[in-house]
Every structure is written in C-alpha cells, then in structure tokens.
DRENKOL-263005 format. One record per residue (C-alpha): residue in three letters; x, y, z; residue number from 0; chain. Coordinates in nm, 4 decimals. Each point is the difference from the previous one (the first is absolute). Layout:
{code:ala&east:X&north:Y&up:Z&pos:NUM&unit:A} .
...
% end
This chain:
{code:unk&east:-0.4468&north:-0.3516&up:0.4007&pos:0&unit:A} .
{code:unk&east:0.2989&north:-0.2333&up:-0.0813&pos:1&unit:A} .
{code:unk&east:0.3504&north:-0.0106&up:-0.0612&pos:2&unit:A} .
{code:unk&east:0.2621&north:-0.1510&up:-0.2738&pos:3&unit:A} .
{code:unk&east:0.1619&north:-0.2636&up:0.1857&pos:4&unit:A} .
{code:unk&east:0.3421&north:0.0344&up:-0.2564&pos:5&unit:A} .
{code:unk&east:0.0116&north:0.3700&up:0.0429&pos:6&unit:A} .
{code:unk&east:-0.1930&north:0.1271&up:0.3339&pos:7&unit:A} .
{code:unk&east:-0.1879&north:0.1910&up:-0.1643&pos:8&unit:A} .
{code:unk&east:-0.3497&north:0.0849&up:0.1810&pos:9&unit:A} .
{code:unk&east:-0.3459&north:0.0924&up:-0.2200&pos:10&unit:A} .
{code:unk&east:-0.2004&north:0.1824&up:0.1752&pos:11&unit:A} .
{code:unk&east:-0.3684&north:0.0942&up:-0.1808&pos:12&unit:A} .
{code:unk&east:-0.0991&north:0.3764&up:0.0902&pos:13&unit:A} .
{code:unk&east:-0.3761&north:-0.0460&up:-0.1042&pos:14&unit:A} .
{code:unk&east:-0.0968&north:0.3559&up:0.0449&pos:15&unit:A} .
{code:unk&east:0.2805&north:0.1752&up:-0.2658&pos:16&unit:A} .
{code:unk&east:-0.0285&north:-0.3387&up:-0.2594&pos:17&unit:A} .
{code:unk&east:0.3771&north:-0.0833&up:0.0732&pos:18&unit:A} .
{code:unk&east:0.2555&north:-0.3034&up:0.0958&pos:19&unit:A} .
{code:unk&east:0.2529&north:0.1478&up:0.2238&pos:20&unit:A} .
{code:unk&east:0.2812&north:-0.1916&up:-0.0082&pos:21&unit:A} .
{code:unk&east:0.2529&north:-0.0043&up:0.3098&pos:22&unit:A} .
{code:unk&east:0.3511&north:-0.1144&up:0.0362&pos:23&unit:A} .
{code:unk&east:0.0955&north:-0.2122&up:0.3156&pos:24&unit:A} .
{code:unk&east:0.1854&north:0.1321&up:0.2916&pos:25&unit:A} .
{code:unk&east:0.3811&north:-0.0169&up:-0.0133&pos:26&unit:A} .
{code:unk&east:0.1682&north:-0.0529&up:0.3177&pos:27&unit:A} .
{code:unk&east:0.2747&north:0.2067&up:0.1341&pos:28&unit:A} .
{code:unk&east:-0.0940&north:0.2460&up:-0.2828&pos:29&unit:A} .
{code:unk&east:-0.0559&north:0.3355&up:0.1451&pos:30&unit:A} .
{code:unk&east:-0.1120&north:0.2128&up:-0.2184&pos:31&unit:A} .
{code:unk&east:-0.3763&north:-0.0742&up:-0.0775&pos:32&unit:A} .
{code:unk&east:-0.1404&north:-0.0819&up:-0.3799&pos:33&unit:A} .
{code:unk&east:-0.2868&north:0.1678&up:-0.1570&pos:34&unit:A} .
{code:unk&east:-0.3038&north:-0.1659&up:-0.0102&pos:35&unit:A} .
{code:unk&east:-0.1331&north:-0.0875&up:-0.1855&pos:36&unit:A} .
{code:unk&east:0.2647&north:-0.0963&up:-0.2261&pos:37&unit:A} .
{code:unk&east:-0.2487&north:0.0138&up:-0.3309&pos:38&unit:A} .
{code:unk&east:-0.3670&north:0.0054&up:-0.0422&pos:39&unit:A} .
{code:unk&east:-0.2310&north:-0.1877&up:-0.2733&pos:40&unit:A} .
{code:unk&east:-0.2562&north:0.1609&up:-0.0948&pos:41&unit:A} .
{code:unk&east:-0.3058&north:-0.1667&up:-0.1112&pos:42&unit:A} .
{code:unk&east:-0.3452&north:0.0930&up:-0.1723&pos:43&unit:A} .
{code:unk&east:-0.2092&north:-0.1115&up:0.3325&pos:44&unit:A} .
{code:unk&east:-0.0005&north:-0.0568&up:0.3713&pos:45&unit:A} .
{code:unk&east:0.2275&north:-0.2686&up:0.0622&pos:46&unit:A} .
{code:unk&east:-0.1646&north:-0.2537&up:0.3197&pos:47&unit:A} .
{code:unk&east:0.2767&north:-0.2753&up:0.0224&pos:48&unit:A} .
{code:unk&east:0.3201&north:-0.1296&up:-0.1705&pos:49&unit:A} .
{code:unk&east:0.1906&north:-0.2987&up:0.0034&pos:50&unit:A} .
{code:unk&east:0.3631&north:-0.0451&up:-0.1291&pos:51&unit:A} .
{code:unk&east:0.1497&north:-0.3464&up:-0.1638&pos:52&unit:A} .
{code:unk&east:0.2487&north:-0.1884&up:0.2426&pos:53&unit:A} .
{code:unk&east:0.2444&north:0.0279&up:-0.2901&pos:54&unit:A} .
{code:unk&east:-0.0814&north:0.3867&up:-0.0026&pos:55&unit:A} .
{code:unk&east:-0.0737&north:-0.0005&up:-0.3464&pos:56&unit:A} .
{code:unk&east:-0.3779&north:0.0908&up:-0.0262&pos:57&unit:A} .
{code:unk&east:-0.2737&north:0.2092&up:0.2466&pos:58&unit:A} .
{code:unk&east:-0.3761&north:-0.0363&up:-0.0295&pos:59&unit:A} .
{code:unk&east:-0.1915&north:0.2836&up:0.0926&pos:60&unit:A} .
{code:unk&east:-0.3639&north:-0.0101&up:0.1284&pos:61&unit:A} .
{code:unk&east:-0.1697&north:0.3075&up:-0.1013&pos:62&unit:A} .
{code:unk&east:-0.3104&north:0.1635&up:0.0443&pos:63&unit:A} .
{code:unk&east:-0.2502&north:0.1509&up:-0.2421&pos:64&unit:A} .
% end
C-alpha cells in the first residue's frame, strides 16, 4: 500500500479480486462517514505492491502472473 502525499489518497492492492482500492483520508470534525472506497482500478492481474510518486503524479504496480 501507499498514499499520494498532495492528495491523501491511500492505494490499497486487493490481490484476490485484481483491484487498486483507492481510499480518501479521514476528515476531522466531519461526521458523517465517506464511502470507501472512493473508486476502484481495476486491473488484468493480481496486484502484490504499489508505490506512488512523491509528486503524486505516477504509481507502479507489482503484479503477479
């Protein structure tokens, strides 16, 4: 997993359904939770790590065969 430093974002792999679940940070004092995940990407194998670009601009996905 990892997260978009400019937007909060967090990347989450789900191996088992071939997916990047993308989550939006907490915001305080909010009460009303957000659904999660906020969008999913859905990708032609099992995803086994990512890592996001400090600028936020790029992710590299490891995947599996």
């Amino acid at each position: 997993m990892d997260y978009d430093a400019t937007t909060g974002q967090v990347y989450v792999p789900d191996i088992q359904h071939h997916l990047l679940d993308v989550l939006m940070p907490v915001i305080p004092n909010v009460t009303s939770p957000q659904h999660q995940p906020r969008r999913v990407i859905h990708l032609s194998g099992s995803p086994q790590s990512i890592a996001i670009t400090s600028d936020g601009q790029l992710g590299f996905v490891a995947m599996n065969r």
